[in-house]
C-alpha positions in Angstrom: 96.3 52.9 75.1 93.7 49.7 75.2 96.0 48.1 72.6 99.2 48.4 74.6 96.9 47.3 78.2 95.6 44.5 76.2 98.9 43.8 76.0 101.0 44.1 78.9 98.7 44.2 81.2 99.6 47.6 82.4 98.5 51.4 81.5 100.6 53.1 78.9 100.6 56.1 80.8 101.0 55.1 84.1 104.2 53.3 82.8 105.4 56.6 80.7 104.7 58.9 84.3 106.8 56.0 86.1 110.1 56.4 83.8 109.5 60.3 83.2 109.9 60.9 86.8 113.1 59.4 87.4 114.1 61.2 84.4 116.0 64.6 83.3 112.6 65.4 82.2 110.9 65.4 85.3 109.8 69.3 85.6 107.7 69.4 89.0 106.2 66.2 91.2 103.7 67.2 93.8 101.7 65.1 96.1 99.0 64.2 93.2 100.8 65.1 90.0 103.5 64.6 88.0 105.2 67.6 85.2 107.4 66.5 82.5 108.6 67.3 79.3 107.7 64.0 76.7 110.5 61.9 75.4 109.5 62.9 71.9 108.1 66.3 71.9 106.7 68.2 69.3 107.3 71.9 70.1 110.0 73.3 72.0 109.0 73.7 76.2 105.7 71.1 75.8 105.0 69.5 79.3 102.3 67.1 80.0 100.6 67.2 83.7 99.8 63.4 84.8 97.8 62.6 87.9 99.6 60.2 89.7 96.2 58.1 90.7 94.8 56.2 87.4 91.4 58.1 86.3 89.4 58.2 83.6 88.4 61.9 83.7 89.5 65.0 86.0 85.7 65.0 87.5 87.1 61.9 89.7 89.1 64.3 91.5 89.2 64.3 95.5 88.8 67.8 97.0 92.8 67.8 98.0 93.7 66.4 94.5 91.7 69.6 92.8 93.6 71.5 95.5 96.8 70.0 93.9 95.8 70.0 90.3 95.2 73.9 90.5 98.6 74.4 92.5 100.0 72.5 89.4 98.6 74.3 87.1 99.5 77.9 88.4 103.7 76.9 88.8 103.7 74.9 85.4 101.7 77.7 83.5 103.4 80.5 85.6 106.4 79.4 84.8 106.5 79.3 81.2 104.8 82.6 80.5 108.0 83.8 82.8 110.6 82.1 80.7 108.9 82.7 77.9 107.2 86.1 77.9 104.2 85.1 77.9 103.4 83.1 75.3 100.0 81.8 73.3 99.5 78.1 73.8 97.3 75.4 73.5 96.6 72.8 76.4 94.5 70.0 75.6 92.7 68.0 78.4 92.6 64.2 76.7 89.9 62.4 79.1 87.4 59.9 78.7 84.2 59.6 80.2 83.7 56.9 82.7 80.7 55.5 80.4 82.8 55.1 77.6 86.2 53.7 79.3 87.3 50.7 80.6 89.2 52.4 82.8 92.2 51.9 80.4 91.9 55.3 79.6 94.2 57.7 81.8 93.5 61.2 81.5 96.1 64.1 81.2 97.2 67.7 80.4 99.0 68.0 77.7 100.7 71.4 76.8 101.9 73.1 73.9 103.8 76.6 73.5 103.5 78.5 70.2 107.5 79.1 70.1 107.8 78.0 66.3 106.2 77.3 63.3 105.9 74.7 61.8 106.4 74.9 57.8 106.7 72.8 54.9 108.6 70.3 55.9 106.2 69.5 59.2 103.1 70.6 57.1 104.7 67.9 53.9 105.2 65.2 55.9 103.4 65.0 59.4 107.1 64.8 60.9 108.0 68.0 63.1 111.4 69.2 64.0 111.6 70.0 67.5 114.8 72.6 68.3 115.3 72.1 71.8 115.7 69.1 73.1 113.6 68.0 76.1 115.8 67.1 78.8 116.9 70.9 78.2 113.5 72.2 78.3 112.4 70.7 81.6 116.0 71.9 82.7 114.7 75.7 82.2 111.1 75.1 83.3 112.0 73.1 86.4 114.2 75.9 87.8 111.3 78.7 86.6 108.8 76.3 88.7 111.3 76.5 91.8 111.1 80.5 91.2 107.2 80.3 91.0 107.2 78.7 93.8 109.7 80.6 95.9 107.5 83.5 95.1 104.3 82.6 95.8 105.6 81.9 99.4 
């Protein structure tokens, strides 16, 4: 991330939040975040959770934006253990503390379904085949986030 803000001038991730909203991979946009399925995903129905403000670390969060975060986090997650059955995951907060950023750093959710396995060609060469592409993911988990939603009401 430094590298490419040393270089344009501009977050990495604010950019890739920008372009993956206005895509078909836009999942869910609230008032603070932004849900969308990454352009190059690794696992079939992965979604990343970007705040829309630039921050180092989720402790920089304003009492509406927690508000917002944890609304976020109950349709996204909601939503795929309804598509999906439930499934095990892993979702990995990638932050950095304010004492060791620049404020280059842009912290995130990242979120990843066990759906496959990965085997010997992934394991061989660090390249993983992803089945469903992610336009068609976000497809199915932005219509279970308008159910989630429409039940929670």
């Amino acid at each position: 991330m430094k590298k490419f803000h040393d270089e344009s001038g501009c977050c990495a991730l604010c950019q890739i939040r920008s372009t993956e909203s206005r895509s078909d991979r836009k999942i869910l946009s609230t008032e603070a975040f932004s849900v969308f399925a990454p352009w190059a995903s690794i696992f079939p129905f992965e979604f990343w959770i970007v705040p829309k403000r630039h921050s180092n670390s989720p402790l920089d969060l304003s009492r509406d934006e927690a508000r917002d975060l944890a609304k976020t986090i109950r349709l996204s997650f909601g939503a795929l253990a309804n598509i999906l059955a439930d499934p095990p995951y892993n979702s990995i907060f990638h932050l950095a503390t304010s004492r060791f950023s620049d404020g280059v750093f842009h912290w995130h959710i990242e979120v990843y379904p066990k759906v496959s396995v990965h085997a010997g060609f992934e394991l061989g060469t660090g390249m993983y085949v992803n089945t469903l592409k992610p336009e068609a993911a976000a497809q199915v988990l932005a219509s279970a986030v308008k159910n989630e939603a429409s039940n929670r009401n």
